[in-house]
ChimeraX commands (.cxc) that place a marker at each C-alpha (Angstrom):
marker #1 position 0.00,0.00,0.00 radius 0.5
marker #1 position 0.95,3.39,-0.72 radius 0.5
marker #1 position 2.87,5.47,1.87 radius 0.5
marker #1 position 1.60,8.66,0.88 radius 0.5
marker #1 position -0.68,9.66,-2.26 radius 0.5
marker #1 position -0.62,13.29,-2.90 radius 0.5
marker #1 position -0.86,16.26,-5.73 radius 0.5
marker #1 position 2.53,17.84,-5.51 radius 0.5
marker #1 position 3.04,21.09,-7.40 radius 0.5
marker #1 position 6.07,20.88,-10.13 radius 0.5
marker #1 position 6.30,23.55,-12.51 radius 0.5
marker #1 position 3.62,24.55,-14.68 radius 0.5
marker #1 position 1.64,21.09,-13.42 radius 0.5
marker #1 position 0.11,19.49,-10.19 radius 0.5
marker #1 position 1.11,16.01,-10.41 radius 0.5
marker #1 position 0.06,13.03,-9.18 radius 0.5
marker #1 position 2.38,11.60,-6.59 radius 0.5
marker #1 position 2.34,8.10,-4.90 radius 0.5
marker #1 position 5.47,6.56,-2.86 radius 0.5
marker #1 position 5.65,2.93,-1.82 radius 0.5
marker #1 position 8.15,1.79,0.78 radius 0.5
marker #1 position 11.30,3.84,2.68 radius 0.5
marker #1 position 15.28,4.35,1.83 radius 0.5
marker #1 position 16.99,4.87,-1.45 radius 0.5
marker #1 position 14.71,6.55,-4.25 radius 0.5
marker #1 position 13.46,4.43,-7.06 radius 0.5
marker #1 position 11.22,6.79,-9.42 radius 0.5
marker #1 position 9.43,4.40,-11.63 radius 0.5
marker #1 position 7.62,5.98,-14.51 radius 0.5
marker #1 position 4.82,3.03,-15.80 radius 0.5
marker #1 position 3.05,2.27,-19.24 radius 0.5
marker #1 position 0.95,3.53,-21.60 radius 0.5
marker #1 position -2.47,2.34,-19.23 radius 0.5
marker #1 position -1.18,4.59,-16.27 radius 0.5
marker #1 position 0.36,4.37,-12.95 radius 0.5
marker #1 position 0.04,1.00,-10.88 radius 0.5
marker #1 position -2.02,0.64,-8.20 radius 0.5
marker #1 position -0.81,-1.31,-5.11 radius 0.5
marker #1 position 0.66,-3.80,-7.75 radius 0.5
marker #1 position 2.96,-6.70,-6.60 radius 0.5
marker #1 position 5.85,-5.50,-8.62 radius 0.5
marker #1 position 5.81,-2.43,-6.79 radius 0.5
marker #1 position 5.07,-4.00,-3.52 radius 0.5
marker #1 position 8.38,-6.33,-4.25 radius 0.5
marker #1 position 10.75,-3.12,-4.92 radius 0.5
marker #1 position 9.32,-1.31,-2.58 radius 0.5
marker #1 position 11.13,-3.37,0.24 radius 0.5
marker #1 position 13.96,-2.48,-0.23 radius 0.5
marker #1 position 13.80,0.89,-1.71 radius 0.5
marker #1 position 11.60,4.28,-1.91 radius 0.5
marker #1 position 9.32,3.84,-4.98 radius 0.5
marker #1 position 8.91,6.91,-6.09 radius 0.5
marker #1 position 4.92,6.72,-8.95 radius 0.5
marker #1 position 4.24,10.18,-10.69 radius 0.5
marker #1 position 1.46,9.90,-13.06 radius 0.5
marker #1 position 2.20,11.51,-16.32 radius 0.5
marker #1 position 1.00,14.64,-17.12 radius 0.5
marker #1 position -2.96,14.08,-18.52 radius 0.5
marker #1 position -2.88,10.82,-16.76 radius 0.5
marker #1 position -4.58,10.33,-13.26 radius 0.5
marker #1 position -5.14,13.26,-11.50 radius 0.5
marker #1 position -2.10,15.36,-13.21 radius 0.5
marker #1 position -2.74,18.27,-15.03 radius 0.5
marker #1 position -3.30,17.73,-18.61 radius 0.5
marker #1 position -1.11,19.42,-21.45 radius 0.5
marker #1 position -1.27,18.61,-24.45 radius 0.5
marker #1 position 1.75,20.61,-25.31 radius 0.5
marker #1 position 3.89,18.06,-23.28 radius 0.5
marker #1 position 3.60,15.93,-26.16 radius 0.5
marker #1 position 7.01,17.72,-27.63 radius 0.5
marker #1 position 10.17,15.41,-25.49 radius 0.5
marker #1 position 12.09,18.48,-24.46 radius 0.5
marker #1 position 8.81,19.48,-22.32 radius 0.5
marker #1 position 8.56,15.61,-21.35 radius 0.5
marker #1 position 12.72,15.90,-19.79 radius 0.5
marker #1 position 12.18,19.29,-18.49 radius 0.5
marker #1 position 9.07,18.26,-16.54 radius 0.5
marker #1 position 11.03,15.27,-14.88 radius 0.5
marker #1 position 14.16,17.44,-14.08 radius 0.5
marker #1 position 11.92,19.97,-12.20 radius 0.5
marker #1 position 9.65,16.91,-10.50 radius 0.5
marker #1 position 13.36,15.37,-9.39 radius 0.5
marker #1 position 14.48,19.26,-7.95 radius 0.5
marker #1 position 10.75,19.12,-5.87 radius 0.5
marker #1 position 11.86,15.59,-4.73 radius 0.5
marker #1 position 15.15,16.93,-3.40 radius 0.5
marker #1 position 16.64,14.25,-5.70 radius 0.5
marker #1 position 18.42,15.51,-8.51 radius 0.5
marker #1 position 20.14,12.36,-9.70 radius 0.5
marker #1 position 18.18,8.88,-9.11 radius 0.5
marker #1 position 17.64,5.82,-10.16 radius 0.5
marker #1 position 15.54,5.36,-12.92 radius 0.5
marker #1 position 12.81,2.29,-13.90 radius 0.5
marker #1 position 10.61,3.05,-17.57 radius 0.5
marker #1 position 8.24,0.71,-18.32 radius 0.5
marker #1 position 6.47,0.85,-22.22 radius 0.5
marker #1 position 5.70,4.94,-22.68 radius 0.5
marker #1 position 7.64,5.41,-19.25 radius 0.5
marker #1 position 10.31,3.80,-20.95 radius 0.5
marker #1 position 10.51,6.05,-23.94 radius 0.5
marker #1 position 10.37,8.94,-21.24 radius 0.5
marker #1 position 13.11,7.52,-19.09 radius 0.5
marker #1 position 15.41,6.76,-21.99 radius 0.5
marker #1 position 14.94,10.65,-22.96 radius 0.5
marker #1 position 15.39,11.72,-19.56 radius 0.5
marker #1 position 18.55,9.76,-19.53 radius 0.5
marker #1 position 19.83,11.05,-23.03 radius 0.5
marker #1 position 19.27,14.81,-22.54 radius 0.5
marker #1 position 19.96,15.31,-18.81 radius 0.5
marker #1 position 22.56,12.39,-18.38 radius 0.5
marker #1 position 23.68,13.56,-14.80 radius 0.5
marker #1 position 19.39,13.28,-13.88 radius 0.5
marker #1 position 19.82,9.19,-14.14 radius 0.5
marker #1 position 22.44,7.32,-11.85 radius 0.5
marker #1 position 21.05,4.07,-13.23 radius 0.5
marker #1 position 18.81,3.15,-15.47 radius 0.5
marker #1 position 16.07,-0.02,-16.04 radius 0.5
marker #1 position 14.23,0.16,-19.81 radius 0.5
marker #1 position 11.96,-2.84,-19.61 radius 0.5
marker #1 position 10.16,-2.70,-23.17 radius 0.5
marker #1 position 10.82,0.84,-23.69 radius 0.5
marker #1 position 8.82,2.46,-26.99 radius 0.5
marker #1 position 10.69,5.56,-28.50 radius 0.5
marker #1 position 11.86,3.58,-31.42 radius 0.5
marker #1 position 10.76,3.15,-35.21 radius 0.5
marker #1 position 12.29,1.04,-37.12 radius 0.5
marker #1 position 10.76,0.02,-40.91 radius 0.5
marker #1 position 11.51,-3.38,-41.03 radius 0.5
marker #1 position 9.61,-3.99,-37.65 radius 0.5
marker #1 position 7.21,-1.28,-37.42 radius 0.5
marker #1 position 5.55,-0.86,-33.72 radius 0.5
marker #1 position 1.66,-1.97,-34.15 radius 0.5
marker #1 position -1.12,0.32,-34.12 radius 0.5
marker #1 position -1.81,-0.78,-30.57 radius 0.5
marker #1 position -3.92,1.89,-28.27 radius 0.5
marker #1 position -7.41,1.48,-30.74 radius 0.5
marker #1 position -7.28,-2.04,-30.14 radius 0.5
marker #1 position -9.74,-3.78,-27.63 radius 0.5
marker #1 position -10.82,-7.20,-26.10 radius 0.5
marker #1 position -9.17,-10.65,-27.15 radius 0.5
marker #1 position -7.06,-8.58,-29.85 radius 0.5
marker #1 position -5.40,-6.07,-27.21 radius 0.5
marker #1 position -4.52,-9.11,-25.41 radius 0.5
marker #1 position -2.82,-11.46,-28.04 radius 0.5
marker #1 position -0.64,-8.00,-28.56 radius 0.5
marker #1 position -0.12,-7.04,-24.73 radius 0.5
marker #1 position 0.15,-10.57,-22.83 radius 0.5
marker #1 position 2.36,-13.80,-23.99 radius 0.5
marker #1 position -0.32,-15.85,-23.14 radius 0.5
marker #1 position -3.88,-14.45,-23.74 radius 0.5
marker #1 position -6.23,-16.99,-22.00 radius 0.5
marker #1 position -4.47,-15.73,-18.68 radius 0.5
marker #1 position -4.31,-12.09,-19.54 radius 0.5
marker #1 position -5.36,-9.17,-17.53 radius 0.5
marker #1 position -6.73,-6.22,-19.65 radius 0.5
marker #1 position -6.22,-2.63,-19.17 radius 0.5
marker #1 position -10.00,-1.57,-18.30 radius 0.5
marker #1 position -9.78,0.10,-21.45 radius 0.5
marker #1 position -8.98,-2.85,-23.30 radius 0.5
marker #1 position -11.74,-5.36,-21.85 radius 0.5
marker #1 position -14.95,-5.09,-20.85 radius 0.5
marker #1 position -16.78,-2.26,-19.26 radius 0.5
marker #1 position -15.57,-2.10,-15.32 radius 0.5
marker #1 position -18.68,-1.94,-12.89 radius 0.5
marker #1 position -16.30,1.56,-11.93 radius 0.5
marker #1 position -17.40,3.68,-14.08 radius 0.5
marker #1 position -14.70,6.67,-12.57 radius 0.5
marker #1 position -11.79,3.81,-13.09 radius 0.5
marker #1 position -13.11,3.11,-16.43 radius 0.5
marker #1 position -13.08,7.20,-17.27 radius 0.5
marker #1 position -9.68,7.14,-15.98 radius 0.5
marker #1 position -8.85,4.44,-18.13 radius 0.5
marker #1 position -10.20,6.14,-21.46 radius 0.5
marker #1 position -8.26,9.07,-20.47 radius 0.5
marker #1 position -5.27,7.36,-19.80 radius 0.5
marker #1 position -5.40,5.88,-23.77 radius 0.5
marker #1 position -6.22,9.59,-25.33 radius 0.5
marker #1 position -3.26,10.70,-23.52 radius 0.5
marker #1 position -1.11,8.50,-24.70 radius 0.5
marker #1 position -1.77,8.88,-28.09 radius 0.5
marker #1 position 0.07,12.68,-27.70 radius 0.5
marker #1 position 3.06,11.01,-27.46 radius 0.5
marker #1 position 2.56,7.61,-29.09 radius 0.5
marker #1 position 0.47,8.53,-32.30 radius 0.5
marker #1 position 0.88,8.67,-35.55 radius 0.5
marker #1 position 4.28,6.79,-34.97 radius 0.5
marker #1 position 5.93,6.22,-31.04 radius 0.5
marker #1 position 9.11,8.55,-32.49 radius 0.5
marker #1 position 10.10,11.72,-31.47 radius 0.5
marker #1 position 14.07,11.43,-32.63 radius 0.5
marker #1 position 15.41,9.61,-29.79 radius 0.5
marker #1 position 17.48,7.31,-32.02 radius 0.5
marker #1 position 19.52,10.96,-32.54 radius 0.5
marker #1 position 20.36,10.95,-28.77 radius 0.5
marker #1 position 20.33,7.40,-27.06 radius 0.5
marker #1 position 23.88,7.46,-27.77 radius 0.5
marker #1 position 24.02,9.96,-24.82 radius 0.5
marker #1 position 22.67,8.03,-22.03 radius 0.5
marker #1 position 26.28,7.38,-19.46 radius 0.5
marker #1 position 23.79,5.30,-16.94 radius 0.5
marker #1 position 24.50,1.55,-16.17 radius 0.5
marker #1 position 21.43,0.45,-18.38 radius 0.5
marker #1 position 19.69,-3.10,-17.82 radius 0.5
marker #1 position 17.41,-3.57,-20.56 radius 0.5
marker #1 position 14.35,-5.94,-19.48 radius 0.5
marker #1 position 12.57,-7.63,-22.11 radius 0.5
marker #1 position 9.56,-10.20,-22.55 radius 0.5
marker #1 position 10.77,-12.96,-24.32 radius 0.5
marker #1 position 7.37,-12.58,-25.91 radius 0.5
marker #1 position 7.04,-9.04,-26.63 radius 0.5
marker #1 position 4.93,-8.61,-29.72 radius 0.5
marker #1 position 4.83,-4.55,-29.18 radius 0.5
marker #1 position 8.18,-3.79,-29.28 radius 0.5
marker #1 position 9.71,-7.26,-30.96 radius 0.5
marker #1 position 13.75,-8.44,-30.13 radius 0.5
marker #1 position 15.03,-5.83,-33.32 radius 0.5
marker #1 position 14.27,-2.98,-30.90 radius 0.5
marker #1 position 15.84,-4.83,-27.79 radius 0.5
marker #1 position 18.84,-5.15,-29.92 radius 0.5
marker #1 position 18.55,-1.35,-31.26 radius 0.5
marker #1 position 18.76,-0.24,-27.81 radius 0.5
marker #1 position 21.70,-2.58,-26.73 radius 0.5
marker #1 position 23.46,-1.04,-29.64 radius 0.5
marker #1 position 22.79,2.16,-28.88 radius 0.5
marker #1 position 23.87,2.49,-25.52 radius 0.5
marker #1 position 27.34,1.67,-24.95 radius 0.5
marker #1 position 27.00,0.30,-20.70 radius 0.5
marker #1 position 24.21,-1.57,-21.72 radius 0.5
marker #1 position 23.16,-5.61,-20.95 radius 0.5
marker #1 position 20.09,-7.53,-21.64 radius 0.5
marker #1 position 17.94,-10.11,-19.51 radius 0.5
marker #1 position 14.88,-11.42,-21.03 radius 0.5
marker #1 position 11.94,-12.46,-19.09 radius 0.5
marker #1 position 10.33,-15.72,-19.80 radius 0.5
marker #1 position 6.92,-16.29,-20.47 radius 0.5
marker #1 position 5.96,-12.51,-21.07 radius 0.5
marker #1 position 4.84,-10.43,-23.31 radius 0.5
marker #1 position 5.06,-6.16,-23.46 radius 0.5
marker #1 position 3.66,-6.00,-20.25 radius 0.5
marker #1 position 6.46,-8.21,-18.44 radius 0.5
marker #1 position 5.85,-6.03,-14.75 radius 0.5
marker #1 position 2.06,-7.55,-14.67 radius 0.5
marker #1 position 2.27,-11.20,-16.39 radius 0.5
marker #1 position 5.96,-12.00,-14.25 radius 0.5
marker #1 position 5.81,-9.53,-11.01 radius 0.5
marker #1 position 8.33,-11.58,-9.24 radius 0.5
marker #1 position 10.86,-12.06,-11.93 radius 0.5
marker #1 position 10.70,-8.61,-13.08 radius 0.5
marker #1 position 11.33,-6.98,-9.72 radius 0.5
marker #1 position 14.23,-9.27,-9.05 radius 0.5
marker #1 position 15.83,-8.62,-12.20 radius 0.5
marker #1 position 15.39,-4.74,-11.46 radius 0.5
marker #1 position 16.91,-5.24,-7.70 radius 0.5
marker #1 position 19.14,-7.15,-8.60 radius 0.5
marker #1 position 20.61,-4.72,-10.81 radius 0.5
marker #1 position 20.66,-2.15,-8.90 radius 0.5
marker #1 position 22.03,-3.78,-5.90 radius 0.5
marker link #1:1,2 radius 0.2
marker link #1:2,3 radius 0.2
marker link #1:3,4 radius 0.2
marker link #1:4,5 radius 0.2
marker link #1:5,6 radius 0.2
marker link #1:6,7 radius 0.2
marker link #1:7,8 radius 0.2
marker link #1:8,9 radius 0.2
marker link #1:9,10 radius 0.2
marker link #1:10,11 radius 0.2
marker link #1:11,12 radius 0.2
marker link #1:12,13 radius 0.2
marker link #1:13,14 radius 0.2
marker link #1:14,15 radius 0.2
marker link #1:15,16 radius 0.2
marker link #1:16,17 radius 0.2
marker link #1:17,18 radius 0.2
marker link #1:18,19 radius 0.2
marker link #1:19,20 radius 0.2
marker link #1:20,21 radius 0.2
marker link #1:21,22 radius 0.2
marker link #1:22,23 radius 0.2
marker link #1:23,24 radius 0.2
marker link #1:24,25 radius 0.2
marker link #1:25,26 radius 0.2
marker link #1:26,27 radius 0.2
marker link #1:27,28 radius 0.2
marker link #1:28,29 radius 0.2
marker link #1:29,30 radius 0.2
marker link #1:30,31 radius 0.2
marker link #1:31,32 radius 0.2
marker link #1:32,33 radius 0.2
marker link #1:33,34 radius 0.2
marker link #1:34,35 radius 0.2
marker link #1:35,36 radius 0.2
marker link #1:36,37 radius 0.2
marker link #1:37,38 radius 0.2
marker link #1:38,39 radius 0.2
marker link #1:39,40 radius 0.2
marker link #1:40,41 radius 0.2
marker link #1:41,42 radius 0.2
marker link #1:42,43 radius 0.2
marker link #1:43,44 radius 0.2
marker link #1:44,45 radius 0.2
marker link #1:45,46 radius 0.2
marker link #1:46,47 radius 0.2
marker link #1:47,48 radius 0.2
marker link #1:48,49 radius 0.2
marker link #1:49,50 radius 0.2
marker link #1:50,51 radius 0.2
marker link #1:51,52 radius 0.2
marker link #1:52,53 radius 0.2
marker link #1:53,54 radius 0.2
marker link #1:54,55 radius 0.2
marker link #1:55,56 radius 0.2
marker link #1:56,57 radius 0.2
marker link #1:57,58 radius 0.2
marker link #1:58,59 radius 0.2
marker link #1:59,60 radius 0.2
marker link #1:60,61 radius 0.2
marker link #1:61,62 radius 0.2
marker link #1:62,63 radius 0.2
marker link #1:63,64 radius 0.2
marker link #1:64,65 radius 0.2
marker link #1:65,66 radius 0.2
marker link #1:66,67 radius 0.2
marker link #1:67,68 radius 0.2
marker link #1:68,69 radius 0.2
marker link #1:69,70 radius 0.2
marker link #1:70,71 radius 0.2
marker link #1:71,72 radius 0.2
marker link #1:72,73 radius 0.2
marker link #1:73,74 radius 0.2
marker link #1:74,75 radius 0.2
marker link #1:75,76 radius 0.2
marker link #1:76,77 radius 0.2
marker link #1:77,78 radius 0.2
marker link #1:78,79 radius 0.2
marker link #1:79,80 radius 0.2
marker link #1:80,81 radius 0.2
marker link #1:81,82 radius 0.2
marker link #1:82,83 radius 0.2
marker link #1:83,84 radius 0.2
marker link #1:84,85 radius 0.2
marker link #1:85,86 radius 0.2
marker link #1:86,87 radius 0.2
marker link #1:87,88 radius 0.2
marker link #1:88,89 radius 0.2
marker link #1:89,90 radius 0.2
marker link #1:90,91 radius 0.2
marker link #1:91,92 radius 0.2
marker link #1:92,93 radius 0.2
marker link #1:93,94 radius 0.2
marker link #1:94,95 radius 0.2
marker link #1:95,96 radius 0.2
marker link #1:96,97 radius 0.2
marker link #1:97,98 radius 0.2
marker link #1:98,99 radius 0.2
marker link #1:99,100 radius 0.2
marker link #1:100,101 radius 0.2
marker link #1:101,102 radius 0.2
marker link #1:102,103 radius 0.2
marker link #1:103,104 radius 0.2
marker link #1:104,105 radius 0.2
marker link #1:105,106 radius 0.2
marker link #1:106,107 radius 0.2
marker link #1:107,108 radius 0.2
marker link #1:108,109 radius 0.2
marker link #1:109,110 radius 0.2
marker link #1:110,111 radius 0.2
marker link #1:111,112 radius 0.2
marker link #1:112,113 radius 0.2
marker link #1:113,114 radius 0.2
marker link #1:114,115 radius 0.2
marker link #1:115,116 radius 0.2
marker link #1:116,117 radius 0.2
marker link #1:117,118 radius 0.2
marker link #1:118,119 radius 0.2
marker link #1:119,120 radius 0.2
marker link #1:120,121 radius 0.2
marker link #1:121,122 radius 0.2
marker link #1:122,123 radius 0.2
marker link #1:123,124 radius 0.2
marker link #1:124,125 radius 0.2
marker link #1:125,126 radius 0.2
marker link #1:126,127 radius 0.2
marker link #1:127,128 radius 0.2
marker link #1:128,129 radius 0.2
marker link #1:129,130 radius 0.2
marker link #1:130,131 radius 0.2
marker link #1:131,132 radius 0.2
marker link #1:132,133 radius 0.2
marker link #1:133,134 radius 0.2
marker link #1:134,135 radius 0.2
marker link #1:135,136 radius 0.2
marker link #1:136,137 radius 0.2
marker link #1:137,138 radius 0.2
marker link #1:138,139 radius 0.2
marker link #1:139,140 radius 0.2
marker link #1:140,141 radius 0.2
marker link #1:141,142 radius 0.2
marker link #1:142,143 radius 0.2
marker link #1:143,144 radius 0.2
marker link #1:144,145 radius 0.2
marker link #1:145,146 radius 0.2
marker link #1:146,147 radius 0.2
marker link #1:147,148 radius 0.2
marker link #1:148,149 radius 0.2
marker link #1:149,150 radius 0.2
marker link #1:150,151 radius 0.2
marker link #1:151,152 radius 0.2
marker link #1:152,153 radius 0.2
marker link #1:153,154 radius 0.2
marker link #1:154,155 radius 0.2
marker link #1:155,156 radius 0.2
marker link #1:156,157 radius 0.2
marker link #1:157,158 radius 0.2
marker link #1:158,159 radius 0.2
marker link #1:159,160 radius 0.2
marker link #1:160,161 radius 0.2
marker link #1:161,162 radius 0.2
marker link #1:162,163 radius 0.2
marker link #1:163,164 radius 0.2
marker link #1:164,165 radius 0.2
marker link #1:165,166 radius 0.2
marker link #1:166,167 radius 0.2
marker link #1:167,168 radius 0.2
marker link #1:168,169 radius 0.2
marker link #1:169,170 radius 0.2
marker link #1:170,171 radius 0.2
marker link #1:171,172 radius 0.2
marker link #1:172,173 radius 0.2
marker link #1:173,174 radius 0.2
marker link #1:174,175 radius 0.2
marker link #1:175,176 radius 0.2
marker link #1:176,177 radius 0.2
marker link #1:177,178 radius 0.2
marker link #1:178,179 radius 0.2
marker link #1:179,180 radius 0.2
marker link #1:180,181 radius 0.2
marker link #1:181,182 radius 0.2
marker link #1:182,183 radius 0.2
marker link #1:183,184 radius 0.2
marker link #1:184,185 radius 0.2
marker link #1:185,186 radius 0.2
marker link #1:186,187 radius 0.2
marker link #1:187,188 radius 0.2
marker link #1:188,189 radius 0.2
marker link #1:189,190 radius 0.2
marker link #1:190,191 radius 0.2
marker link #1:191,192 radius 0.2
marker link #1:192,193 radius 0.2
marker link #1:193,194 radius 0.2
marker link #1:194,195 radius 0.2
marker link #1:195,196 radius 0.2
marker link #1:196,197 radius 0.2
marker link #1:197,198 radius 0.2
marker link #1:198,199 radius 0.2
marker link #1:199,200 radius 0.2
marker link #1:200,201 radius 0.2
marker link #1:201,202 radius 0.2
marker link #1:202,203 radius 0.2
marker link #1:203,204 radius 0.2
marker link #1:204,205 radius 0.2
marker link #1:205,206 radius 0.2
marker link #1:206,207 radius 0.2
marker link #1:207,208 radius 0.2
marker link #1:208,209 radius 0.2
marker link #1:209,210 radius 0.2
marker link #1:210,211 radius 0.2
marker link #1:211,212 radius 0.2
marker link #1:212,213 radius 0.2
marker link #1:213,214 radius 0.2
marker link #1:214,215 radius 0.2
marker link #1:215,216 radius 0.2
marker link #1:216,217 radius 0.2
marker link #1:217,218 radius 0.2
marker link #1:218,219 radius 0.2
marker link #1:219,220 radius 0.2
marker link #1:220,221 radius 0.2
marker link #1:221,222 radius 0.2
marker link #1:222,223 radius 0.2
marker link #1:223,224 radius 0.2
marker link #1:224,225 radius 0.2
marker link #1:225,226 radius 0.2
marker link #1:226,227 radius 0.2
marker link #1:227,228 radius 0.2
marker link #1:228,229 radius 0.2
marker link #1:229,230 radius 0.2
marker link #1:230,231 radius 0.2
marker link #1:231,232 radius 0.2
marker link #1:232,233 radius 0.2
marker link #1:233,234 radius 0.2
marker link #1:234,235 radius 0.2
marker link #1:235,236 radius 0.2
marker link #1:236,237 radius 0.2
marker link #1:237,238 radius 0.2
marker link #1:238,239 radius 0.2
marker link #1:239,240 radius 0.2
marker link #1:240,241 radius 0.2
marker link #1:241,242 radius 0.2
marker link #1:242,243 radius 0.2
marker link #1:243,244 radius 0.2
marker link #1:244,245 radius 0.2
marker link #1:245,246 radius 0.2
marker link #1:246,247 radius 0.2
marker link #1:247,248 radius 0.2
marker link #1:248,249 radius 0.2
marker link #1:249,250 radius 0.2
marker link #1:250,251 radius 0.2
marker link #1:251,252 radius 0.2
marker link #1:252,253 radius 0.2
marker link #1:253,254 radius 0.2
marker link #1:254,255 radius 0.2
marker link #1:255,256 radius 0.2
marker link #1:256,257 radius 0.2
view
């Protein structure tokens, strides 16, 4: 359970805020569907370290701005939410859409990221494995994309069917529109110009069945940034942190340890 859940004002935005557990800050910035709730991979970190959720801006309770969309905005935002933290360089976990914003983070304000974690980041295009057309998909098709195993799968609330919440299932709607400033027409906004920049120890966590962002990207980022290694997670798909919990938090502590 959340230690404290709060609007914290950071620059131009009030932001969502929750933090899980006590000592060494962890921000995590999640996925495309929003920021976890009480989930077990943030439960698991969260005992040894000071999980550190924003919700991005137009997501949760954050203020919405569409003009965020543009990645400059995205790395300036997280250097002034860091300066309201009182931690100017931490350790960094991006899942999906967090991903892309932690790799960016990490390229343009290298001295903002001590280490790094890119589990399935987007942020990417390449031609000969182009990123599906993912966030307008629903039901059993969203989760043959999202899960390595679909009979078992989860789905977003946005995804499945109507939640009996209809608040979460608002939340849920606006979660996807948001997304879409920075993931739509294509999830590329020129970081392949600048991943070279990232000086973090990067681990670089992969599903080993990842049909968003397929093994050419994996190796596209390995290539890219030079103190870089790669652990794939078995029997997951893009979103590795829900389908594995366990393994995916011990690959991330161990890392860091």
């Amino acid at each position: 359970m959340a230690t404290t859940a709060q609007l914290t004002r950071v620059g131009r935005y009030d932001v969502e805020i929750e933090q899980y557990g006590s000592g060494e800050p962890l921000l995590y910035l999640h996925d495309f569907d929003g920021p976890p709730k009480d989930a077990p991979y943030i439960e698991a970190l969260a005992k040894s370290r000071r999980v550190i959720v924003p919700a991005h801006p137009g997501f949760g309770r954050s203020t919405e701005d569409r003009a965020i969309h543009d990645m400059l905005n995205v790395v300036v935002f997280y250097q002034e939410l860091l300066e309201a933290l009182g931690t100017p360089a931490v350790d960094v976990v991006g899942h999906s859409l967090g991903g892309m914003f932690a790799a960016e983070l990490a390229s343009v304000s290298p001295g903002s990221v001590r280490r790094l974690v890119l589990a399935a980041p987007l942020g990417l295009w390449l031609d000969a494995a182009p990123v599906p057309d993912f966030l307008p998909s629903g039901g059993n098709a969203l989760a043959r994309l999202l899960w390595a195993d679909a009979s078992t799968a989860v789905l977003p609330a946005s995804g499945g069917p109507t939640p009996a919440d209809a608040e979460a299932a608002a939340e849920h709607t606006a979660n996807i529109a948001a997304s879409t400033n920075y993931l739509w027409p294509l999830p590329e906004r020129g970081l392949r110009y600048r991943l070279h920049r990232v000086a973090a120890p990067t681990l670089l966590l992969w599903g080993d069945s990842d049909r968003i962002v397929g093994p050419e990207y994996r190796e596209a980022f390995h290539a890219a940034i030079k103190d870089s290694q790669v652990e794939i997670i078995a029997d997951a798909g893009h979103l590795a942190p829900r389908e594995q919990p366990a393994a995916f938090a011990q690959a991330v502590l161990d890392f860091l340890a």
